[in-house]
Structure formats: structure tokens, C-alpha cells
N, C-alpha and C positions, 0 to 999 in steps of 0.2 A: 504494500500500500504506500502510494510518496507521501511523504511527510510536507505540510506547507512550510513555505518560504517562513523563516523567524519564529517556527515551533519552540524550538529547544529555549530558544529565547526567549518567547514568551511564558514559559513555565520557570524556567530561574526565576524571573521579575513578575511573578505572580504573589501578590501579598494576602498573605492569610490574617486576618486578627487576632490578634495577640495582648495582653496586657499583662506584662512584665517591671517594676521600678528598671529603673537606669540614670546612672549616673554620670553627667556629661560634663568634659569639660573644654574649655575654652577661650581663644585670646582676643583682645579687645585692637582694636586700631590702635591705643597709643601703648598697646604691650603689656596689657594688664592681663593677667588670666582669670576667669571665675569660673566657676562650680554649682550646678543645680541637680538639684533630684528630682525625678522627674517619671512618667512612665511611657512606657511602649505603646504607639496605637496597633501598627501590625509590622510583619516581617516577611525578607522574599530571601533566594539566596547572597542576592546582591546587595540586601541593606534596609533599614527598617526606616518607619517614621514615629516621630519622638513629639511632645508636647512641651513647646519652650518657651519662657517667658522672657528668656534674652535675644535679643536683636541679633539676627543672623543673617547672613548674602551667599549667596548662589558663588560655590567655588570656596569655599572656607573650610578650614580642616578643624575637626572636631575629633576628640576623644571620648567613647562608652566604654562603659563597663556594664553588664546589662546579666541576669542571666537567662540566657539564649537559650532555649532547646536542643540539643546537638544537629538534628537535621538541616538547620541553618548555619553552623559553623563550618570554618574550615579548616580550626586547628583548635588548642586544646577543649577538645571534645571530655575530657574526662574534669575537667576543673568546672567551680562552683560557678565562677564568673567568667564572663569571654568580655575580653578587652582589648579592642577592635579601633583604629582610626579609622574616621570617614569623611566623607565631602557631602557637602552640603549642594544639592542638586534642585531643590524646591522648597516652596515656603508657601503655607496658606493660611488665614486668619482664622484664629480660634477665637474663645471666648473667654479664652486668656492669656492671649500671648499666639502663638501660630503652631501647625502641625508644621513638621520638619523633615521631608523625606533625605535621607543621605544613603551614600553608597559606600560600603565599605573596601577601604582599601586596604589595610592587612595590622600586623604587628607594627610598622614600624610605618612613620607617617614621612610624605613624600621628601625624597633628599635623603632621609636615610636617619643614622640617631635616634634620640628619644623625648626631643625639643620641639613641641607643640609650634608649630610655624603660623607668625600673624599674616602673613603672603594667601593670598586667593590663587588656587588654581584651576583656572577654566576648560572645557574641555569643547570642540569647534561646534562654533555656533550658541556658547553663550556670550552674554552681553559684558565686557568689561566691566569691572567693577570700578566704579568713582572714589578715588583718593579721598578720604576723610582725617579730618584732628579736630580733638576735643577742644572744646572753648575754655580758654583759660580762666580759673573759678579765681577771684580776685577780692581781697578783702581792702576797703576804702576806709583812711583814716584819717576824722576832722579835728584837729588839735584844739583845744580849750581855745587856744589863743587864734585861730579860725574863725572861731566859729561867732554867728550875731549873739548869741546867749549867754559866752563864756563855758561850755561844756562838753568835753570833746565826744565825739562820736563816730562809731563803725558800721560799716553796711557791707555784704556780702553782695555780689554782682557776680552774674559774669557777661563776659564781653563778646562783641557783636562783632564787633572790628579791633583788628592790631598789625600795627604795621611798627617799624623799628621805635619808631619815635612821638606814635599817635596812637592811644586807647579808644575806642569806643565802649561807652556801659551805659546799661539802665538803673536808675535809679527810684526807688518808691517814698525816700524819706528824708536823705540826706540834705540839711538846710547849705548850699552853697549855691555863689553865685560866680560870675565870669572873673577873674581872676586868682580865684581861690587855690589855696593850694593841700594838695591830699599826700599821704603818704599812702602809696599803694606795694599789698604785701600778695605774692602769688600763692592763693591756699595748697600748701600739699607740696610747695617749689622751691624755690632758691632765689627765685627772681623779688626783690625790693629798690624801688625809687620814688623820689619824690615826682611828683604830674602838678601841673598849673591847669584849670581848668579853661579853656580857651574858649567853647561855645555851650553853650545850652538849647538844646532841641527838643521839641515837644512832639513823640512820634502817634503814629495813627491810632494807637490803644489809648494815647491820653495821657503818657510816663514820658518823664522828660528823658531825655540822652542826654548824657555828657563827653564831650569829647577834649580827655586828656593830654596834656602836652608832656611827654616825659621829660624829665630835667637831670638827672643822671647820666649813669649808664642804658645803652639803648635796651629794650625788651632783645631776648636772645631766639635765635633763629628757631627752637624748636616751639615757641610759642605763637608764633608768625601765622595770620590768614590774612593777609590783606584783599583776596580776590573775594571775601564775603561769602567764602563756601561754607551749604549748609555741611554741618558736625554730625557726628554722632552724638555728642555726651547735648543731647537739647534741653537747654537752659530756659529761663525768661526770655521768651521773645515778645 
């Protein structure tokens, strides 16, 4: 009897339903890793789909730990847990967060090692993935001797725009006005210098903008978006 054209293939990539925990983990764009628990909706030989509340793109490598059936593994078949890197192939909205279907690519994730890669890898005819960096989370500070009350005061922002020498932030409470000057601290960073505030903008939401002048040392290059590209890490907009 012939068999049709993409049988065999379509039975590898046939998903059965499944619900299993699985434990995923994962790197973020500026290098960060994290870890959710999480469970299995189904499995094929090729690779399962997972329920995740973290932000994920088509071509990203993930690590499970999951336990798997043996009919779906392809190697330790006799262990509690099968811990599997995979690529992230699709994404669809759940109702909390999105199903995740990924493919499994083996023990050891692409390159070789045991270093979890923040790199996208596509396979022909997906879409490039868009360059992202997180907004730099910035904590604003108005010296006593600032301020119109006499009272110094801190406000956490982050920013919209940065370029070496120029901050963009929103701000909800901070009493300053065009001239004024801040000591701005990079939360979680290294980065500190004093800003002059050079204009005040009132944007579409109704919250002013401030557009810092640094007075220092310039912001350093890993903090840099000056082409206004949206982040991943979304702040106040």
C-alpha cells in the first residue's frame, strides 16, 4: 500500500494531550535568566506545548525539565525527569500568559556547552526577531535645597529616551521646574550623575516629561536607545 507524501511526519508531530508540571527555564534580552513552573498542555515526538506567563519569540532557546512519558523521549528513558532544550516555534494567547509550542533539540542547547544562549535561532522562513533592551529603571533625586518647599524628594521613573547626554522620563509627582537640577541614580546599575532639567512636556496621557541634560559623565553605551525602540522590560508609558 504507498504510504502518503509527509506520513511519517505527520505522526512524529502529532500531539497527544498531556498534563505533566514542567519546569522551564530561560534568558531574558539583557541576560537575565528566570524560572517558572509551569504544566504541559500536550506532546509529539518532536516537542510539546507548555503554559507560560513569561514573554517568549519564535527562535529562543529554552530549557524543560518535565516528566515525559518515555514514548516521547529520546534519551534517558529510564530517569524520573527528561531535561530537554528546545526552540521556541509558536506562541498563542492564553488566559494567562500564552501556550508555547517548542521543539526539542536534545541534551545540549545549540553551539554546544551547557550555557543557556540569549541568541534567537531561526529556522527558513521565520521572521527575524527585532533587537530589544530594557528601559533603564532610574531613580530621581530633588535635594532639600531644590526643591520650592525645602524637602528633598525621590521618584522612580523609567525612561523613554536616552541618548549619551539626554534622559527622557515620566514623571507623576516630582515638584520641578526648567532649570532644576536632579541627581539621577541607575536602579540595579552603576550608572550616577547629576541632569539639569532642560524642558518640561506634557504628553498625551496628561504626565509631564522631563527631558534631562546630563552634567557628568555621559550615560554609558549599554544603557543607550536613542532610536525610541519599543523594550521588552514595559514600563510607564
Amino acid at each position: 500500500m504507498e504510504q502518503k507524501e509527509g506520513g511519517a511526519d505527520r505522526r512524529q508531530r502529532r500531539r497527544i494531550p498531556i498534563k505533566v508540571p514542567v519546569r522551564v527555564r530561560g534568558r531574558s534580552a539583557d541576560g537575565t535568566t528566570w524560572e517558572e513552573v509551569t504544566s504541559c498542555v500536550d506532546a509529539s515526538l518532536v516537542g510539546v506545548s507548555v503554559l507560560l506567563s513569561h514573554q517568549v519569540s519564535t527562535g529562543q532557546v529554552l530549557h524543560l525539565s518535565l516528566p515525559l512519558p518515555v514514548p516521547f523521549r529520546r534519551y534517558d528513558l529510564v530517569e524520573a525527569s527528561y531535561r530537554v532544550y528546545a526552540l521556541v516555534r509558536d506562541t498563542r494567547p492564553a488566559a494567562s500568559g500564552a501556550t508555547v509550542g517548542v521543539m526539542f533539540l536534545g541534551r545540549n542547547p545549540p553551539g554546544g556547552g551547557d550555557v543557556l544562549p540569549a541568541e534567537h535561532y531561526l529556522m527558513p522562513g521565520d521572521q527575524p526577531v527585532r533587537s530589544v533592551r530594557p528601559r533603564p529603571s532610574l531613580r530621581l533625586h530633588l535635594e532639600a535645597g531644590e526643591a520650592a518647599g525645602g524637602v528633598a524628594q525621590d521618584e522612580e521613573a523609567v525612561a523613554e529616551h536616552v541618548a549619551p547626554r539626554v534622559v527622557l522620563v515620566k514623571v507623576t509627582r516630582l515638584p520641578v521646574s526648567r532649570g532644576t537640577v536632579l541627581a539621577v541614580e541607575e536602579i540595579g546599575g552603576d550608572f550616577r550623575s547629576r541632569a539639569t532639567v532642560s524642558s518640561i512636556v506634557v504628553g498625551a496621557d496628561g504626565q509631564p516629561r522631563l527631558s534631562l541634560r546630563i552634567l557628568d559623565a555621559p550615560v554609558p553605551d549599554r544603557l543607550l536607545m536613542p532610536d525610541g525602540t519599543t523594550t521588552d522590560n514595559q514600563g510607564p508609558t
